[in-house]
N, C-alpha and C positions, 0 to 999 in steps of 0.2 A: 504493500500500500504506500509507505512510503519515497517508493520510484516514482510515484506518479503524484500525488498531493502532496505539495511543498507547503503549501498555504490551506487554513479553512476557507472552505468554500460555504456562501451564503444562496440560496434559491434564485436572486436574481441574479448576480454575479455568473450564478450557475448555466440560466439559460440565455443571458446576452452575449455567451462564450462560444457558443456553435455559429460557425461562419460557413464558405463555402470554400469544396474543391473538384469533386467530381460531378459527374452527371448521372442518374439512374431513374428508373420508371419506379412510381409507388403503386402496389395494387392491395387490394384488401383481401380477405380471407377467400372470396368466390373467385377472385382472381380477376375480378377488374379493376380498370386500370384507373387510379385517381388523378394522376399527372405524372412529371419529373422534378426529381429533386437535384439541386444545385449545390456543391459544397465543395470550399475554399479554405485555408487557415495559412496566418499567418508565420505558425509556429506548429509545427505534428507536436510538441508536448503538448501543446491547449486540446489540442483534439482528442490525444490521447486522454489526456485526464477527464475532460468535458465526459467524451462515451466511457469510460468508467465507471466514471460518479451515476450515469444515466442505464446502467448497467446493473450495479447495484441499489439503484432505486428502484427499477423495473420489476428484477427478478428475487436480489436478494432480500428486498425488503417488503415487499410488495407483499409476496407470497404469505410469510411471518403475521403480518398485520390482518390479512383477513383470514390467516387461520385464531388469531388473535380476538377477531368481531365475530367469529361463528361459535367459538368456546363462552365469549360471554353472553353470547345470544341464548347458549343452553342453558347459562348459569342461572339466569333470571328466575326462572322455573322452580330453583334449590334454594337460594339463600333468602333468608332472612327479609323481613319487609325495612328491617335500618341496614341492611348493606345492598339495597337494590339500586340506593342511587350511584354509586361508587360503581358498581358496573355499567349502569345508563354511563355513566362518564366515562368510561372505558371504551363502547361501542361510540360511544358518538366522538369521542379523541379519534378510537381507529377510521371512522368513514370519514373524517374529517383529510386525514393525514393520507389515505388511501384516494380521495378527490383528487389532493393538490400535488399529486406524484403521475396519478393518469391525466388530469389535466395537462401539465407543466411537460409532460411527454408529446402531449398529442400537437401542444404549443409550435413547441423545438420540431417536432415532423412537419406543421406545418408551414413555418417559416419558412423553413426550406425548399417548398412547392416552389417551381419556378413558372411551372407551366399545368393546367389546370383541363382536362378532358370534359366536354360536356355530353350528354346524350339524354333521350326525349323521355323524361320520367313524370309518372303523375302525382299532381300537387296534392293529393288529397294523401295518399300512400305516404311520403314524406313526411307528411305534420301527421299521421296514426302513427308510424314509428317510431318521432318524439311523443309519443303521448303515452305510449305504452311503455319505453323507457324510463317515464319516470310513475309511473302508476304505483308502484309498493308506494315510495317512498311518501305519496300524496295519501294514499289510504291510510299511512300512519299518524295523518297530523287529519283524517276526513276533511280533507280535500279534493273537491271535485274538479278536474281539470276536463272545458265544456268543449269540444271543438263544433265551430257552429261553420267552418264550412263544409259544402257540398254539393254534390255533382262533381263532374269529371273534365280535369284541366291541365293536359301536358304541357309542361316548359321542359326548356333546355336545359339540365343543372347537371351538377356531380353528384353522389349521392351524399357527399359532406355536408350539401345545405341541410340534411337531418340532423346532424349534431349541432349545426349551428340552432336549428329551432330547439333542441333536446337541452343545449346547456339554458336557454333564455327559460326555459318552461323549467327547469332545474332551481333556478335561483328564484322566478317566480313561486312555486310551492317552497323554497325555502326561508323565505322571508313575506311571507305571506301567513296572517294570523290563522288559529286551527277552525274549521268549519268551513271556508271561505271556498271561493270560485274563483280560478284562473282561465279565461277565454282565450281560446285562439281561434283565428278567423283569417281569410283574405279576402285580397282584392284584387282585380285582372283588369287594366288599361293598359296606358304606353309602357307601365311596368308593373310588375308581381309584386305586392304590398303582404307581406303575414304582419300582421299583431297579436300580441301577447297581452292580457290585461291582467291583472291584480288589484290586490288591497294591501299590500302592503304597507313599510314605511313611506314611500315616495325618492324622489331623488331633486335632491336643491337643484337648483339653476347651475348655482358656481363647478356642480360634479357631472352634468348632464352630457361632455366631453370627455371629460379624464377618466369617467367610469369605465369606459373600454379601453381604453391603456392597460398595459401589463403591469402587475405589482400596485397597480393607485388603489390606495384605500379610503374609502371615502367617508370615513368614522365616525362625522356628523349626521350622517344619514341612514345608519344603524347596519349596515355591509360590514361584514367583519374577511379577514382572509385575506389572500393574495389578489385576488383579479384579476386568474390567468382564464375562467369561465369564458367571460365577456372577451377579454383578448382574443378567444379562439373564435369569439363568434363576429369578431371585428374583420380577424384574418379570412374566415371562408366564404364572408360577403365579398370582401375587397378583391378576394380570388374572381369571383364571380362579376367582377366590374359594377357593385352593388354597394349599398349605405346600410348603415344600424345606427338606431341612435334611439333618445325615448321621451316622452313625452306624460305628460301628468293626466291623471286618471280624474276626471268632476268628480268620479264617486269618493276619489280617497283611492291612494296607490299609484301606481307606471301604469302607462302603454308603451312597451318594448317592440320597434319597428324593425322590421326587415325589407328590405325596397332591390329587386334584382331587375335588370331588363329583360325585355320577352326576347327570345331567340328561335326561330326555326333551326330545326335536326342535329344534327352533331357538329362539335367544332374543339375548338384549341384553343384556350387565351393563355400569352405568355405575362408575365407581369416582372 
């Protein structure tokens, strides 16, 4: 370990360090193809160290942590009703920590997109998949997450615009009080609109920019964590020659925007 960390490394330090040097295709598990990834450094020790660190946070640590959240998840069951909170705080440290390690990965992978494949997916199928990704997590806090659109409307995307609607609907039932309703919905003109609505805290004016920056914590406005969520979902719009940004709820809470252009058939944006 010590051939390779000279120094502690901090989270952002961490992911500001991966640059570019090669070229290579990224594909997902079915084996299509998301784009290519771009990668340079100025020093092979940064690289070296960078994918290490990124290495042992994937595998070696990763792993540990949700065998760690599944042990206390059975614990619940046995102990004591004065030691159940100390477990609750146990699971919810590890999903916390287990977030900001897949997040912070998926960050770093997509950063590195250079070039972005698009093909003819339906809008409806894409926002079910963020909906259903985050379905446990909603039903633990009984939250209803509403999606009110419908009918049938192909655009041209990758299939990453899912995660990008999955982490907004993420942080919408995470900061969103218990019983409530998160909507999502679109729109189809000169461009493909999804919103996101809530009740949550809201987001000031002065953070309604820097909230998708990587690492801005916006602390007055009750977000706690990194900011690598919104980062990812800053990155896979802007892949997509697209805007995110949000806007305040009459009722009380966000509406979290997504805005892509409409495209006919398959294509290639390099960026």
């Amino acid at each position: 370990m010590k051939a390779f960390i000279k120094k502690p490394l901090d989270i952002k330090e961490l992911f500001e360090t991966m640059v570019n040097i090669s070229v290579s295709i990224v594909k997902n598990e079915s084996g299509s193809e998301l784009g290519a990834v771009g990668m340079a450094s100025p020093a092979e020790a940064d690289v070296a160290e960078s994918s290490l660190f990124l290495d042992i946070l994937r595998h070696d640590i990763l792993n540990p942590l949700g065998l760690i959240k599944n042990f206390a998840e059975l614990m619940l069951d046995t102990v004591s009703d004065d030691n159940k909170s100390q477990v609750e705080a146990i699971i919810r440290s590890s999903e916390r920590l287990i977030e900001i390690i897949e997040d912070g990965s998926k960050l770093t992978a997509y950063s590195k997109l250079r070039r972005l494949s698009f093909e003819r997916l339906e809008a409806g199928a894409l926002i079910e998949d963020a909906v259903k990704a985050n379905s446990e997590i909603a039903a633990r806090k009984n939250i209803t997450i509403e999606n009110r659109f419908s009918g049938e409307h192909f655009i041209s995307a990758n299939i990453l615009l899912s995660e990008a609607f999955s982490q907004i609907i993420s942080n919408a039932v995470k900061y969103s009080p218990e019983g409530s309703t998160v909507i999502v919905d679109a729109e189809f003109n000169d461009s493909a609109v999804f919103s996101f609505t809530d009740n949550g805290p809201g987001v000031d004016d002065q953070y309604k920019t820097s909230i998708f920056n990587r690492f801005e914590q916006a602390k007055k406005m009750g977000v706690k964590g990194c900011g690598i969520g919104l980062a990812v979902v800053k990155k896979i719009t802007g892949l997509h020659g697209g805007k995110a940004w949000v806007e305040d709820n009459p009722e009380g809470g966000s509406v979290f925007k997504i805005s892509i252009p409409i495209r006919d058939g398959k294509e290639t944006i390099s960026r």
